[in-house]
Structures are given as C-alpha cells and as structure tokens.
VEXDREN-2710 file (C-alpha; in Angstrom, 1 decimal):
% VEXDREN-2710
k/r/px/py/pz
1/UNK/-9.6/-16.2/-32.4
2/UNK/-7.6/-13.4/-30.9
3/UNK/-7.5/-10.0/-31.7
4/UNK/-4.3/-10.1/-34.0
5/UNK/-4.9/-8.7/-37.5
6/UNK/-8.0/-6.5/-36.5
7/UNK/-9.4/-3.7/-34.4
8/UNK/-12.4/-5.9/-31.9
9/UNK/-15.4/-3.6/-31.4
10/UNK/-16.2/-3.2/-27.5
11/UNK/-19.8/-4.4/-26.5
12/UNK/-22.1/-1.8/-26.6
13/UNK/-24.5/-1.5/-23.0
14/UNK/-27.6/0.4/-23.2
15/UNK/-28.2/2.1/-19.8
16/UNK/-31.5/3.6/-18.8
17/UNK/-31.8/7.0/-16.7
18/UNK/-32.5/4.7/-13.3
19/UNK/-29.4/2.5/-13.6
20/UNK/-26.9/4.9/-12.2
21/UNK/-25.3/3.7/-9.2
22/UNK/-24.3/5.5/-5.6
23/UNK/-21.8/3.7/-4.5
24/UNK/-17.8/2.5/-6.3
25/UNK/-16.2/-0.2/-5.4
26/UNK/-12.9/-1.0/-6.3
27/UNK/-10.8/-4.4/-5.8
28/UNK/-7.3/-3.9/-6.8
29/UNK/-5.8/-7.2/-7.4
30/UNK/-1.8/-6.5/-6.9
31/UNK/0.8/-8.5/-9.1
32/UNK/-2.0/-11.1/-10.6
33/UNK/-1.5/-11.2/-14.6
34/UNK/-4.5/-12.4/-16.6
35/UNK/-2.8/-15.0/-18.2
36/UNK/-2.7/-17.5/-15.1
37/UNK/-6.2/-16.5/-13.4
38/UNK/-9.3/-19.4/-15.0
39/UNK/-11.1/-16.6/-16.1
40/UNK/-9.1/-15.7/-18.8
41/UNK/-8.7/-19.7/-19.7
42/UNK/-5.9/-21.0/-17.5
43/UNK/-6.1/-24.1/-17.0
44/UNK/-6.0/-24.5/-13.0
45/UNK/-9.4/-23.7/-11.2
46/UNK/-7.5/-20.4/-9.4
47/UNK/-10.3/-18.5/-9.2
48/UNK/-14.0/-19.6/-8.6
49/UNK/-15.1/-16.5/-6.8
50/UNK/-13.9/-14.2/-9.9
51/UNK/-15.9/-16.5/-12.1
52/UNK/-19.0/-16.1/-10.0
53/UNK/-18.3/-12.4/-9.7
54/UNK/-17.2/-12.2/-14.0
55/UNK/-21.1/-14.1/-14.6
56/UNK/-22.9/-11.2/-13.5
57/UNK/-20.0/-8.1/-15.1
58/UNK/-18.0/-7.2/-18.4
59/UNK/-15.4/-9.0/-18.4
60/UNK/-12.6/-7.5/-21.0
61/UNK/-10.1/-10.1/-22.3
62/UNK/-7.7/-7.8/-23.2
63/UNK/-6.9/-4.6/-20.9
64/UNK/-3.3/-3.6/-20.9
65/UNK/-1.5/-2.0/-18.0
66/UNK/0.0/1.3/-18.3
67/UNK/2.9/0.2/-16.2
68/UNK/4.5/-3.1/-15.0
69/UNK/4.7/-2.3/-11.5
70/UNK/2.4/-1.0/-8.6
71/UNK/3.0/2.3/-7.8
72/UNK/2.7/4.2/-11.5
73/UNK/0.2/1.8/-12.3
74/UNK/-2.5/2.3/-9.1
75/UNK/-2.1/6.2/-10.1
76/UNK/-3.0/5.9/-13.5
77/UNK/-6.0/4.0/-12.5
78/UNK/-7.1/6.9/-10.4
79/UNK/-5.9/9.5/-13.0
80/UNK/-6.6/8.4/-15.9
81/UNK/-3.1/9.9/-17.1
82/UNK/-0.5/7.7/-17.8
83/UNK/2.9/8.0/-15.8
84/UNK/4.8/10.3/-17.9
85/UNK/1.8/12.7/-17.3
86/UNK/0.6/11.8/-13.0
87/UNK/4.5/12.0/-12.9
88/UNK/4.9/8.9/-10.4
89/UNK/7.2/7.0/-12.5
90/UNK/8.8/6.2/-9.2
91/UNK/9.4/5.8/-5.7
92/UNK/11.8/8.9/-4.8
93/UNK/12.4/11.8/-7.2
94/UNK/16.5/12.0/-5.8
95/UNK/17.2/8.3/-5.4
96/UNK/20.9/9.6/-3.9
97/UNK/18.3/11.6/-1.5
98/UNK/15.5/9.9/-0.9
99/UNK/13.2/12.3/-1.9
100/UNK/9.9/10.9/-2.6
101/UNK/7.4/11.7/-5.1
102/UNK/4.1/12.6/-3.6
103/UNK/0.8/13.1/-5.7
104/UNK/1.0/16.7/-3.6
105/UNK/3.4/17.6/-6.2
106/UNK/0.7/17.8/-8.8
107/UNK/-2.2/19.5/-6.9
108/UNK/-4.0/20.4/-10.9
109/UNK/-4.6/16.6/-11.1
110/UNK/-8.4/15.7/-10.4
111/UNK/-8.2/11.6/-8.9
112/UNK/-10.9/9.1/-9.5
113/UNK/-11.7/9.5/-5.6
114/UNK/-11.3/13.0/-5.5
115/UNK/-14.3/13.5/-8.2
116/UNK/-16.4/11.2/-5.8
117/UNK/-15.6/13.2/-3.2
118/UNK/-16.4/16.7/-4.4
119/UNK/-19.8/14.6/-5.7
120/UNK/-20.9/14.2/-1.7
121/UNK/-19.2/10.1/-1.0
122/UNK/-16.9/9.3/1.6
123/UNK/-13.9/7.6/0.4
124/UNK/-11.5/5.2/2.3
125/UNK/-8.4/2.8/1.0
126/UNK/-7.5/-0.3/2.9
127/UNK/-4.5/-1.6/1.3
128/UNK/-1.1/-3.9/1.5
129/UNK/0.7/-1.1/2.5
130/UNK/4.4/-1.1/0.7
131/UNK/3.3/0.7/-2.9
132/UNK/-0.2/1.6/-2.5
133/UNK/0.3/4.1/0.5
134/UNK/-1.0/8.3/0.7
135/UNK/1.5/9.3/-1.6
136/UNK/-0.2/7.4/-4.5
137/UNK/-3.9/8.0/-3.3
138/UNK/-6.2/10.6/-1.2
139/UNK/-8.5/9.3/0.1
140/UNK/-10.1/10.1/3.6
141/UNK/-9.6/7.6/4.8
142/UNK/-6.8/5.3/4.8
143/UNK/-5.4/1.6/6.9
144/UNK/-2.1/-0.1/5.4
145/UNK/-2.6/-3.4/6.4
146/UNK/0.7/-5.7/7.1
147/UNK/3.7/-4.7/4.9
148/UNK/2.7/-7.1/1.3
149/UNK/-1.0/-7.7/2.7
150/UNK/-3.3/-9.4/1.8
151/UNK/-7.0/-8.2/0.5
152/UNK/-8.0/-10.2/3.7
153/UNK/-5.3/-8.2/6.0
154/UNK/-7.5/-5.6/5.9
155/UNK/-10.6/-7.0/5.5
156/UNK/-12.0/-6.1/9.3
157/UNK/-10.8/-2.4/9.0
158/UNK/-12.2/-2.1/6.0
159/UNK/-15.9/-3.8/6.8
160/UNK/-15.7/-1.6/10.5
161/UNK/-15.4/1.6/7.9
162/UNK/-18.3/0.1/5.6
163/UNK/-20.6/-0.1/8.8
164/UNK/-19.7/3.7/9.8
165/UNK/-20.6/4.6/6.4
166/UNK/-23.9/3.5/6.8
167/UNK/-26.3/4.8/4.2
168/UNK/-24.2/7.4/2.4
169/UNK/-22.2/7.3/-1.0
170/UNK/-18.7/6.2/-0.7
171/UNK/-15.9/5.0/-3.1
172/UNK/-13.4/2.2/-1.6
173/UNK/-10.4/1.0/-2.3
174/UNK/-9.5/-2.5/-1.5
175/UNK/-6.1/-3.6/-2.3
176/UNK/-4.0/-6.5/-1.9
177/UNK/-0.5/-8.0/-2.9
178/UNK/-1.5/-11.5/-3.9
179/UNK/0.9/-13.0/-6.7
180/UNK/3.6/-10.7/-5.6
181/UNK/6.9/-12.5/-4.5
182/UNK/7.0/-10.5/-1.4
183/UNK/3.5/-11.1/0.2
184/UNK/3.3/-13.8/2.6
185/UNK/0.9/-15.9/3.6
186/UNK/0.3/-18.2/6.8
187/UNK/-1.1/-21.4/4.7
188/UNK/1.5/-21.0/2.4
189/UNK/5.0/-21.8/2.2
190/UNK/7.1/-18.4/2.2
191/UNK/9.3/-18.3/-0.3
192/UNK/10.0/-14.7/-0.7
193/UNK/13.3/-14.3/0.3
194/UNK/14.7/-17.1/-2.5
195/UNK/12.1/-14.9/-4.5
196/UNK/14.1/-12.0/-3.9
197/UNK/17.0/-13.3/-4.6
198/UNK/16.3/-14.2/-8.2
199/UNK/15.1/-10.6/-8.9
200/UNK/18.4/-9.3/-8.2
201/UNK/20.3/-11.5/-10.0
202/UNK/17.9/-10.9/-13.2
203/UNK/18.3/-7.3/-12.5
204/UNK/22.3/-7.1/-12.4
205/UNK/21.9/-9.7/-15.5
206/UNK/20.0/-7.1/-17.1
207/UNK/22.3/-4.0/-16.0
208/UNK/25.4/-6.2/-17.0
209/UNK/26.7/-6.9/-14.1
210/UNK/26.1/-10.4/-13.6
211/UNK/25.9/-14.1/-15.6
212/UNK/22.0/-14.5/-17.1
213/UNK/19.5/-16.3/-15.0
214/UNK/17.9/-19.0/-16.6
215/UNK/15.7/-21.3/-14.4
216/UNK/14.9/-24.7/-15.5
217/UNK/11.1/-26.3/-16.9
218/UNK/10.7/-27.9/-13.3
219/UNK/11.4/-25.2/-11.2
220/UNK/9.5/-22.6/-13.2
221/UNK/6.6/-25.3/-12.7
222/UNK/7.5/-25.1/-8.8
223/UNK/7.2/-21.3/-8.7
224/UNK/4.4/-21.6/-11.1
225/UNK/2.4/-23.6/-8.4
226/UNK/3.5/-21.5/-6.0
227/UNK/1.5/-19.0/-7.3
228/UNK/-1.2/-20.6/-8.2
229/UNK/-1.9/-20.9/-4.5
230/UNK/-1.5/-17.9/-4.0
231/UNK/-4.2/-16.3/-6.4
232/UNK/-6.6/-19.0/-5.0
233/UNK/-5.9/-18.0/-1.2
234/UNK/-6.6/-14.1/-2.5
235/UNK/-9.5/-15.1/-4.8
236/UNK/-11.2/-16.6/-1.3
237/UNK/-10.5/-13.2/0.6
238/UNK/-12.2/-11.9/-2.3
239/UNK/-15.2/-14.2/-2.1
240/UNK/-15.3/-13.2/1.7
241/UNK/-15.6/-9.7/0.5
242/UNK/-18.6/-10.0/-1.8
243/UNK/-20.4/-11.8/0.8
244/UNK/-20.0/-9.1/3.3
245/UNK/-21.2/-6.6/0.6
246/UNK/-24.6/-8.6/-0.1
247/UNK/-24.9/-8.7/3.8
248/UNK/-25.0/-5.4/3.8
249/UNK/-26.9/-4.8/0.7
250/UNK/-24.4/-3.2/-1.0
251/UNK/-23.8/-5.3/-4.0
252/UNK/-26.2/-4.9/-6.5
253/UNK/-26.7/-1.0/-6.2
254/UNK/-23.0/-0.3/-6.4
255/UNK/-20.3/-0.1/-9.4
256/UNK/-17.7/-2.6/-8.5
257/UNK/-14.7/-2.8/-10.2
258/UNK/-12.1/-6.0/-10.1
259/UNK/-8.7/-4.9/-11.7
260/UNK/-5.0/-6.3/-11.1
261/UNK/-2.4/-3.7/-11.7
262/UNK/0.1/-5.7/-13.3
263/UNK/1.5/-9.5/-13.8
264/UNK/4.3/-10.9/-12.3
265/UNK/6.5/-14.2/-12.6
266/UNK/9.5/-15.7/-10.4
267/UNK/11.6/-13.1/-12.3
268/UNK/9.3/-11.1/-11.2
269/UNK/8.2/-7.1/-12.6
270/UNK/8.8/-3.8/-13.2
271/UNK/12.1/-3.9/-15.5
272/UNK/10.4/-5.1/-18.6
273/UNK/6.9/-3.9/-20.6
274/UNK/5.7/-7.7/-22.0
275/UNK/2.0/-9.4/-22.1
276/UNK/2.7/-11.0/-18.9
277/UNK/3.5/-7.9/-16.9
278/UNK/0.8/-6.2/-19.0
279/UNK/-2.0/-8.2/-19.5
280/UNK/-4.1/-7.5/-16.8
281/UNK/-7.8/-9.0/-15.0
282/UNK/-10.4/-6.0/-15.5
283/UNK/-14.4/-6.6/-15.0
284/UNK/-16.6/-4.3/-14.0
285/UNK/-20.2/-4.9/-12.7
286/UNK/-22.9/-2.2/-12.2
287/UNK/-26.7/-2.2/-11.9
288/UNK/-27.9/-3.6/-15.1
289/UNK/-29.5/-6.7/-16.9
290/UNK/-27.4/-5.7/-20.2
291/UNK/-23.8/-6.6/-18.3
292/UNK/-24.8/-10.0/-17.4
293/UNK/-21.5/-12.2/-18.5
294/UNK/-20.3/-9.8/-21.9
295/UNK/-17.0/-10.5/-23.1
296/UNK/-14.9/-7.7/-24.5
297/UNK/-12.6/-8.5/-27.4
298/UNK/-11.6/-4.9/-28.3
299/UNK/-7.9/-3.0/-26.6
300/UNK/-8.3/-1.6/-23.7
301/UNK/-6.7/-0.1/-20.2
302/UNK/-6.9/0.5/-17.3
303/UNK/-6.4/4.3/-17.8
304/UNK/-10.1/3.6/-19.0
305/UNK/-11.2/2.7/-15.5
306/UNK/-11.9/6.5/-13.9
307/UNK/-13.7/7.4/-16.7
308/UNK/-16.0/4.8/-17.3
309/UNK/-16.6/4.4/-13.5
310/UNK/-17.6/8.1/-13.0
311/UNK/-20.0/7.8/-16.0
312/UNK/-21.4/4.5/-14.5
313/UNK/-21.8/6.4/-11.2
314/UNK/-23.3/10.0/-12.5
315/UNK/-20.6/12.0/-11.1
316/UNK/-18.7/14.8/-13.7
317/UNK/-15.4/13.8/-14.5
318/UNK/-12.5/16.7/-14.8
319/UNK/-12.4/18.0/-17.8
320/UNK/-9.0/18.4/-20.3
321/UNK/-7.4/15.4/-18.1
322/UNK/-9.0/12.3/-18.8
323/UNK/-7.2/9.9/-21.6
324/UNK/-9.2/6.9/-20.8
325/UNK/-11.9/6.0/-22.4
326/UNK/-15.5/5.0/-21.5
327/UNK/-15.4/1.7/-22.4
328/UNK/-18.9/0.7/-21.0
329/UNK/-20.9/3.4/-23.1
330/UNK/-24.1/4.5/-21.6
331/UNK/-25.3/6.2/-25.4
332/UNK/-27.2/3.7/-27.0
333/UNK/-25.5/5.8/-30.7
334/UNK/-22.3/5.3/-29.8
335/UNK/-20.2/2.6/-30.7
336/UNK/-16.6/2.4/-29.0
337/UNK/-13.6/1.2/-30.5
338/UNK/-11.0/-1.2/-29.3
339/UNK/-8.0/1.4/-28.9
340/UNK/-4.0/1.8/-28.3
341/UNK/-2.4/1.8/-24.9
342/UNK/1.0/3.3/-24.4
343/UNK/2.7/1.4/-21.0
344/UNK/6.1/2.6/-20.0
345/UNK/8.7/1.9/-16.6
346/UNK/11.4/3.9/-15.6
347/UNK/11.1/1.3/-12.3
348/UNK/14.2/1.8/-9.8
349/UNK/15.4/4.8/-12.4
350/UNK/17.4/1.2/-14.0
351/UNK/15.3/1.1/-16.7
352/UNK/13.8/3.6/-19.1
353/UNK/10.8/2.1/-21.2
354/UNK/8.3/3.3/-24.0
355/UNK/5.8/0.5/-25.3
356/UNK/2.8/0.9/-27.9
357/UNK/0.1/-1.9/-27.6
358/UNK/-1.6/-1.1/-30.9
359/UNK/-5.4/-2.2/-31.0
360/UNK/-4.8/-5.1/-33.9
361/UNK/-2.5/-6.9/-31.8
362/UNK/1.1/-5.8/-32.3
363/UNK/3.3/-4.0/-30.3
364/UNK/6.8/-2.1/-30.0
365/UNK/9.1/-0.7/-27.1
366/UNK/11.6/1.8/-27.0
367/UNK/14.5/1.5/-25.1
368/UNK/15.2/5.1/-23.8
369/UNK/18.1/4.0/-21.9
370/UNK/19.8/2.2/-24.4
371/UNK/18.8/3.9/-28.4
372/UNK/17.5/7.5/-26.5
373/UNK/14.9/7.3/-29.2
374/UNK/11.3/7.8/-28.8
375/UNK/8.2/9.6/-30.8
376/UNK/6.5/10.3/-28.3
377/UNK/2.2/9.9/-28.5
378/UNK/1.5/12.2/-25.8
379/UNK/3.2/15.6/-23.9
380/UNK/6.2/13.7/-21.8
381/UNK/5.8/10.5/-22.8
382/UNK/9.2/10.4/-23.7
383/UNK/11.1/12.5/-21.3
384/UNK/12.9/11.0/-17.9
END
C-alpha cells in the first residue's frame, strides 16, 4: 500500500553506546531515479550489488530530492539546507558573465565533511567531475575523474587514497554519473550526443520556442534499455567498491551511505520538479544488528543525510543550520515522523520552481516564473 492518504512512521533503531562508527562513507549515485533500480521493485534485475548491499541497511522507499539536478542537490546533501538557503541554485551567479557560484561565498555554512573534519577524519572526493567539482564540496582531498565518470573512473585514485589513510577516521565521497545522458561508457553504445539533442529540443519546447517533443512507446523502450545498462554497469563498479572495503576491513565498522541525487529520463532533468526527477535510492548501513534489511515507509530527504550520518558517527553537528532530520534515531523514546520536503530548480536560470512533497502523499509546485507566486516554508525559499 503506498503512503497516499497517511503520514508512515519511520522505523525506530535502538543503538547501544558501542555502535558508533569512525569512519563515513558515501556513494553518490548521479542521475539514477528509484523508480527504475530492482530495489525499489522495477522489474529488470539492474541492480544485484545494491540488493546485497540494501540486505544488510535501511533502505527508505520514499526519499525525495531537494533538487532535480546535480549541483544544488550534492550541496544539500552536505548541508543539510536546501538550495534557496546553501545558495547554489546554479552554475554561474552572472550567466551573461560567467561568474560562478562557489560554496566560498557562504563561509557561515558548516558541510557534512567539514564537521568530520574539525572531529579529527581525513576527507577526500573522487568524483565524475562536470557538477560535483570544489565549488560544490571541500574536501581535502579531491580527483575528478573523466568529464561524466563513472564510480569506476575513479575507483584506483580513490582505493590509492583509502590505503594512505591507513588507520585513521576519514569521510569519502564517491561519485559517479551513471543514468546521466552524458556519461559514457566503453561497453555501451554512446548515445549521448542524440541524448543531447532531445534535451534541447524539450527545453525550447518548454521556453516556447520550438514544436513539443513527443517520443514514441518503442523508442522510450530503446532509451529505457539504454539505461537500464547503464545502472547495471554502475551497480558492478559499485559491487567492486564494497569488495575492496571488506578487503580492507572497512565495511562493517564504517557508516556507509548509498544515495542518488536525482532521476533522469531521455528528456532528461533539471527543468521540471516530478517523482521521477525526485524520487531518489537512499540506504544507509552502519554497525548494528537492528538495521539488518528495515524498510522505511515514512517522507523523507536527502537534506536528512548530514544529520543522521553525524549522529551515526558521534561527531556534533553545527547548530541553528541543520533542517534535516535524523531519520535513523539513536533514542530508543523517540519516535520520528515521516515529514515534508520542499524541492525547487531555478536550473540554467530557464526555470524557476517551488514544490511541496507533503508526508501523506500529495504534492504542489509553484511556478515562480510564470504566476510569481509562492508562500514560501522557509527564509528564501521563494526568492531568485
């Protein structure tokens, strides 16, 4: 039964005083919506390493994105502020310019790695490069694999930088574009330029400036395959991944977090705020016989990552920033509620977007762009 009609109450996981973990792990899956992965009931076997992985994590069935598109959306999970308030709601704050935002523009905001580091771990990113870059995160270290990479372009940077780490804390970052039109890879047939080309002629559809776009059953059935290969080549990087972290006995001591930053289609993302660009993959496992395989039913987001990550790891989270929740509770009195996520896009300053993904199921979206009207729920929400 799905959560239409009624607010789902999250699991509740009793945590003893020795359960804390050292080390966080983060995979960043770019571009894959829940909808089309098998663990969220798709019907193609896409993903048999995430089902292995889900067995032994909570597994929440339905987080929502704060934003359709990379770039807002990897900030918020490292903020736990949404994009009105981190205040990278884009690539370049003059698009006429080029003048691009940069998280050193907001030096007040505490990031999810930033907190680890002050707590004494080393941090590092190893990502696809093209969205995910310094201007969205800080770590110490950082290796942009291939422009579009893969979580396996980076996979022997990333498992040198493990090794050097040896024995002390860290949190990682390990990000790849896998459903995303524009990542290529060798086994594959690339197909991103045709890709491409539909994007822009949705998005001058959109802006009125061209005839609609309107693809037929059997070729949204091609591009539907296409990507179907796709997740299952990145869901094998990510199985390559795990292995290397039990090698190096790093798996079951560590938080570990598996979380996609948006969805995608053949029309691709960014220009609309839907349960396909929304609906996002989000498990989390840590060191404890309570996690084993839960389902969550209840709302939730991945503004709630940060927050519930630091708690799972024992490190103090900022205070007066965080609005994510902890949605894996370690007080046995507390019960936590399914709650309301507020995505929004101003992507490629075309569009202008306010949604409200209310806990029971329903949703609205404000077109700032086209009405101008918005109530907003938090302090900017609603400005440009």
């Amino acid at each position: 039964m799905g959560l239409r009609g009624h607010v789902a109450i999250l699991v509740l996981i009793a945590l003893t005083s020795n359960a804390w973990a050292t080390n966080v792990i983060i995979f960043s899956l770019d571009s894959v919506p829940a909808t089309y992965t098998h663990l969220y009931g798709y019907g193609v076997e896409n993903t048999p390493n995430l089902d292995e992985f889900a067995r032994g994590a909570v597994v929440f069935d339905n987080a929502i994105s704060c934003a359709p598109w990379t770039v807002p959306s990897h900030r918020c999970l490292l903020t736990s502020l949404y994009p009105s308030q981190h205040g990278l709601v884009n690539f370049w704050r003059s698009w006429s310019e080029k003048v691009q935002l940069k998280i050193a523009d907001r030096p007040d905001i505490v990031s999810l790695e930033g907190a680890c580091e002050a707590a004494g771990h080393r941090t590092g990113a190893f990502t696809g490069d093209a969205g995910v870059t310094p201007s969205v995160q800080d770590f110490q270290v950082h290796y942009d694999a291939d422009r579009f990479g893969t979580l396996g372009s980076s996979e022997e940077h990333a498992l040198a930088w493990l090794d050097e780490v040896g024995d002390r804390p860290f949190c990682a970052l390990f990000h790849g574009y896998i459903a995303h039109g524009q990542s290529k890879l060798a086994d594959i047939e690339d197909r991103s330029a045709e890709q491409a080309s539909v994007r822009e002629a949705v998005m001058k559809w959109i802006a009125g400036n061209g005839p609609a776009v309107h693809l037929s059953a059997d070729e949204l059935q091609g591009w539907r395959s296409w990507y179907d290969a796709k997740i299952r080549s990145a869901d094998a990087d990510f199985g390559r991944f795990i292995a290397e972290l039990r090698r190096r006995g790093l798996y079951e001591g560590s938080v570990i977090v598996v979380v996609s930053d948006h969805g995608t289609d053949v029309y691709d993302h960014g220009y609309r705020l839907d349960d396909l660009l929304l609906r996002i993959v989000m498990a989390i496992r840590f060191p404890s016989s309570f996690a084993l395989g839960l389902r969550v039913k209840g709302q939730v987001s991945n503004v709630d990552v940060m927050s519930t990550v630091l708690s799972l790891a024992g490190i103090p989270e900022p205070s007066n920033q965080m609005m994510g929740r902890k949605v894996i509770n370690p007080e046995p009195s507390e019960r936590v509620q399914g709650h309301d996520v507020f995505p929004e896009t101003d992507f490629g300053n075309r569009v202008h977007l306010r949604g409200h993904w209310r806990a029971d199921g329903t949703h609205a979206v404000n077109d700032l762009g086209r009405w101008g009207e918005c109530l907003p729920v938090y302090p900017g929400q609603c400005e440009r």
